[in-house]
NUBA-952844 format. One record per residue (C-alpha): residue in three letters; residue number from 1; x negated, y, z negated. Coordinates in nm, 4 decimals, always signed. Layout:
BEGIN
(r ALA NUM (X Y Z));
...
// end
This chain:
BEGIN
(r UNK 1 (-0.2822 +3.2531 +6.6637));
(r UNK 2 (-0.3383 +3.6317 +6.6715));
(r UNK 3 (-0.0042 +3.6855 +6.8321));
(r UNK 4 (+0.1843 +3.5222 +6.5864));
(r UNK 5 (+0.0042 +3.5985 +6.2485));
(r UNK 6 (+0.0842 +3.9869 +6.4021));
(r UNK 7 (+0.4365 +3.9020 +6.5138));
(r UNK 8 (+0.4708 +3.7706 +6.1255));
(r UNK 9 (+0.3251 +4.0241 +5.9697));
(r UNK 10 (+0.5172 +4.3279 +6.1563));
(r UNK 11 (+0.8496 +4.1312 +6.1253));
(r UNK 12 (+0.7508 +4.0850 +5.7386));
(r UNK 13 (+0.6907 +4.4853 +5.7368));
(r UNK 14 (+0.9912 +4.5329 +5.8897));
(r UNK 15 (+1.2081 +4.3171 +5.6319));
(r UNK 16 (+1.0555 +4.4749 +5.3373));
(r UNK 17 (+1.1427 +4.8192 +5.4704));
(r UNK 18 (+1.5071 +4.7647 +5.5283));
(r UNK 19 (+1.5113 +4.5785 +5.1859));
(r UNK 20 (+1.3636 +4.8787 +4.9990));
(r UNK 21 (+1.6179 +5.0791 +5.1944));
(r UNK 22 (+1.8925 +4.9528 +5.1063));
(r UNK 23 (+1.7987 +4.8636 +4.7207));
(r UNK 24 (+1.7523 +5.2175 +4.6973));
(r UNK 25 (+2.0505 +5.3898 +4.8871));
(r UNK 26 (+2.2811 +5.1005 +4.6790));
(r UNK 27 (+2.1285 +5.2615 +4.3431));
(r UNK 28 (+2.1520 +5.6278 +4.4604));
(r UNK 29 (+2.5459 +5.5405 +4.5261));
(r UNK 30 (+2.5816 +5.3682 +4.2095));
(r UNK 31 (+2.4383 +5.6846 +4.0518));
(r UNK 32 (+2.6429 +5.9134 +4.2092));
(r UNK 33 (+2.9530 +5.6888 +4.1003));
(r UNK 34 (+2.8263 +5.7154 +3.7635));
(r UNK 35 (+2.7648 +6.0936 +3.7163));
(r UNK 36 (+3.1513 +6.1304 +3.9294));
(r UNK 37 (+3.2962 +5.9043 +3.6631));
(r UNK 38 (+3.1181 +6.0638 +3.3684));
(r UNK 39 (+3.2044 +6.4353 +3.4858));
(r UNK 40 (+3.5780 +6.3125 +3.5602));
(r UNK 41 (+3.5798 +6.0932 +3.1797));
(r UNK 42 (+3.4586 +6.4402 +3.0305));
(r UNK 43 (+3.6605 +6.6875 +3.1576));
(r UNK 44 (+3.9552 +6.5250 +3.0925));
(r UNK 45 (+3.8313 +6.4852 +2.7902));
(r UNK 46 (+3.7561 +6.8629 +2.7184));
(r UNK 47 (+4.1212 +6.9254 +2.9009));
(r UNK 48 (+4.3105 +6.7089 +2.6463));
(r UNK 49 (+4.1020 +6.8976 +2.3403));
(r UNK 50 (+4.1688 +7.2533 +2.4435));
(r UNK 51 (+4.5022 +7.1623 +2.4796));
(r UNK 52 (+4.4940 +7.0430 +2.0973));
(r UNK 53 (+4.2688 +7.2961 +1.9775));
(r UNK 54 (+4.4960 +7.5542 +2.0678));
(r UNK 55 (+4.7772 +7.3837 +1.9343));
(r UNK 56 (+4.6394 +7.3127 +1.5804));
(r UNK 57 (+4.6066 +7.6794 +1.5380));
(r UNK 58 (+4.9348 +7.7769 +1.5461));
(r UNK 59 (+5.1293 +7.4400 +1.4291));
(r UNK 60 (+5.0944 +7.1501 +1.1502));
(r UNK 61 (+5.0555 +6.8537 +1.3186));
(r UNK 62 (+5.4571 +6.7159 +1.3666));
(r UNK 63 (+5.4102 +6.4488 +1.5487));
(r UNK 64 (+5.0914 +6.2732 +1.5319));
(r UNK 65 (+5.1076 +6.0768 +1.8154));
(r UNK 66 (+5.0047 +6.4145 +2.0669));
(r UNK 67 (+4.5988 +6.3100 +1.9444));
(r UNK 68 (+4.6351 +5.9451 +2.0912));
(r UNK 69 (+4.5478 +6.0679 +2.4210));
(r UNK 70 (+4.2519 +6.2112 +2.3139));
(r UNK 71 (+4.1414 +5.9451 +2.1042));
(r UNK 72 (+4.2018 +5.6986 +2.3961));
(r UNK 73 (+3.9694 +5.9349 +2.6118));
(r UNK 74 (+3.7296 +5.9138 +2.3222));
(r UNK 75 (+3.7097 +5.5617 +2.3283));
(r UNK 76 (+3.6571 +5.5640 +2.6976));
(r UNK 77 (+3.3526 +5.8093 +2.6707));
(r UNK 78 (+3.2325 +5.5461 +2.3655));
(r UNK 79 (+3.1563 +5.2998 +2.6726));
(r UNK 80 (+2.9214 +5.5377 +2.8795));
(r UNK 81 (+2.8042 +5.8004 +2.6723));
(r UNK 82 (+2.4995 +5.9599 +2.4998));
(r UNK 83 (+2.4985 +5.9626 +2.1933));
(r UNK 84 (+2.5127 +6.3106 +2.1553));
(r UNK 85 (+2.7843 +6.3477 +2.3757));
(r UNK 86 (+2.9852 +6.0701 +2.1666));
(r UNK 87 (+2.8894 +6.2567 +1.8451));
(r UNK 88 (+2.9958 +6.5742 +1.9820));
(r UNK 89 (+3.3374 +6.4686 +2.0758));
(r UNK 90 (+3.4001 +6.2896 +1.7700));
(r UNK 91 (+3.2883 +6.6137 +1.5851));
(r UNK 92 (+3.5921 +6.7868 +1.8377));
(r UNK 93 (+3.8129 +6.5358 +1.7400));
(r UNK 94 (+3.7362 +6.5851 +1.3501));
(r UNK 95 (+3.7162 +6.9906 +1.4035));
(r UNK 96 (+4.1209 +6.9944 +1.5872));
(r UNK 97 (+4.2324 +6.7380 +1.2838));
(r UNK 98 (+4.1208 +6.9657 +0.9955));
(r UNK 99 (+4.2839 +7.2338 +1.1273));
(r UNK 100 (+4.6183 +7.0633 +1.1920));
(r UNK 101 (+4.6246 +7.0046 +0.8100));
(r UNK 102 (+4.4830 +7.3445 +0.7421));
(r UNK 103 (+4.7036 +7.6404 +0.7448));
(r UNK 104 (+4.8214 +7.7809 +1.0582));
(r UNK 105 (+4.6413 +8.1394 +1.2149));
(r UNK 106 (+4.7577 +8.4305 +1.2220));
(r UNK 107 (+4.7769 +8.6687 +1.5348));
(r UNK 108 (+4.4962 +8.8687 +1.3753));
(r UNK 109 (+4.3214 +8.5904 +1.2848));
(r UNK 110 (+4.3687 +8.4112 +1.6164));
(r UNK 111 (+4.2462 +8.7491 +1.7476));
(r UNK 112 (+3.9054 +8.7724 +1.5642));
(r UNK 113 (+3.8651 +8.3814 +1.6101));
(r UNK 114 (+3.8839 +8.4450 +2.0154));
(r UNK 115 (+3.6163 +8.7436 +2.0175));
(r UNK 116 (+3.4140 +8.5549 +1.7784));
(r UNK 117 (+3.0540 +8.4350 +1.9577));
(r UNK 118 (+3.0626 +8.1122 +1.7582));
(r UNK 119 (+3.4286 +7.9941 +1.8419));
(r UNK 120 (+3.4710 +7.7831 +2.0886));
(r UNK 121 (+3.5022 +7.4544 +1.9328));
(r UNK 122 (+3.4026 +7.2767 +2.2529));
(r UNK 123 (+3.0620 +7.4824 +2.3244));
(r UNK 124 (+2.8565 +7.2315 +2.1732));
(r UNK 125 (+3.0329 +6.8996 +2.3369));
(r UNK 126 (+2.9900 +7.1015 +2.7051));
(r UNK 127 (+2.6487 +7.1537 +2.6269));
(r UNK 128 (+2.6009 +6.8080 +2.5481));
(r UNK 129 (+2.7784 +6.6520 +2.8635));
(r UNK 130 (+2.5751 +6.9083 +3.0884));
(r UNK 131 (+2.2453 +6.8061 +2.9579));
(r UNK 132 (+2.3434 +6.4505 +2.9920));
(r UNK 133 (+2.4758 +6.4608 +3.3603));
(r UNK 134 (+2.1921 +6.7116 +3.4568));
(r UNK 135 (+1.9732 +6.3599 +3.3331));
(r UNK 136 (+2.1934 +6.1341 +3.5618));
(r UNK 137 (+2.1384 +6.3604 +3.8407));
(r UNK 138 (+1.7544 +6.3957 +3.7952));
(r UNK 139 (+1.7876 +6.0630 +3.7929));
(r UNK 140 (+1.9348 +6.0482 +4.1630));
(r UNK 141 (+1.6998 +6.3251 +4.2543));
(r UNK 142 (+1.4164 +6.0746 +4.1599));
(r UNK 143 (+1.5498 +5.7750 +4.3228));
(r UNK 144 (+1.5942 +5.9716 +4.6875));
(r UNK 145 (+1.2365 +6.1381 +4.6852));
(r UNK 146 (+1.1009 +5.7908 +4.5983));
(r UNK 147 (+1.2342 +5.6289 +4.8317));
(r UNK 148 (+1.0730 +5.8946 +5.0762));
(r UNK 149 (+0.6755 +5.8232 +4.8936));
(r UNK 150 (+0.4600 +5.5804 +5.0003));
(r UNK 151 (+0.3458 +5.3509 +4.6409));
(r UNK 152 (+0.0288 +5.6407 +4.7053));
(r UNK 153 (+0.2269 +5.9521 +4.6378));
(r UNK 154 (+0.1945 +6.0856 +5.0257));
(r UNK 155 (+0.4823 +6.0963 +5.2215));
(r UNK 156 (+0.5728 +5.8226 +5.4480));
(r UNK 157 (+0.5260 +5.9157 +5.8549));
(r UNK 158 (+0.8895 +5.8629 +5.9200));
(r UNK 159 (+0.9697 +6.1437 +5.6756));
(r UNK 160 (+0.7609 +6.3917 +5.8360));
(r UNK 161 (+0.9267 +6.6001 +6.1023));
// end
């Protein structure tokens, strides 16, 4: 009876260990997936808006449909995002359309706005998307080094070299 009840319970052990495993390595990949496709979503994002940003500076906006890009990336980060980063890139959005209907820079103008500290219209939205994706990947961080803790705090033996 011994035998078996021991044969049960280290089988039992063994199941709930490879279990636990893999729960956890599935949600560290899905994490990583989600910070690649967030930091991929973004910088496209940002890509597409400096590309306006400069634009709107120097030209009225002729043909409207060069922002649908941008608002199509928008949408996309609506699915995933923060709501600071959404707020922030619909404040980028807002900031490049004012200027298209505002009146274009001059080189001396351009020139002050560039070695201005306070320019960069997309400071704020970068800040925003680093502070969220530094989350995801604490995130990550927390799901590996549990994974390594016994439900006590102490390391588990196999993790000690």
């Amino acid at each position: 009876m011994a035998a078996v009840v021991g044969s049960l319970v280290g089988g039992s052990a063994t199941i709930a260990t490879t279990w636990i495993t893999q729960r956890t390595s599935t949600k560290r990949e899905l994490i990583r997936q989600e910070l690649r496709k967030r930091e991929m979503l973004y910088g496209e994002f940002i890509n597409e808006c400096s590309k306006l940003a400069m634009d709107a500076l120097a030209h009225e906006i002729e043909n409207p449909e060069k922002m649908w890009s941008a608002y199509a990336l928008l949408n996309r980060i609506r699915f995933s995002a923060s709501a600071a980063v959404l707020a922030e890139a619909e404040a980028v959005l807002k900031r490049i359309s004012e200027q298209y209907f505002s009146p274009n820079v001059s080189l001396d103008e351009f020139r002050t706005i560039a070695l201005s500290q306070d320019s960069d219209p997309l400071k704020a939205l970068g800040d925003a998307c680093r502070i969220e994706l530094e989350g995801i990947r604490a995130a990550r961080w927390r799901s590996r080094t549990s994974a390594r803790f016994a439900p006590n705090g102490k390391l588990r033996k196999s993790d000690v070299s």
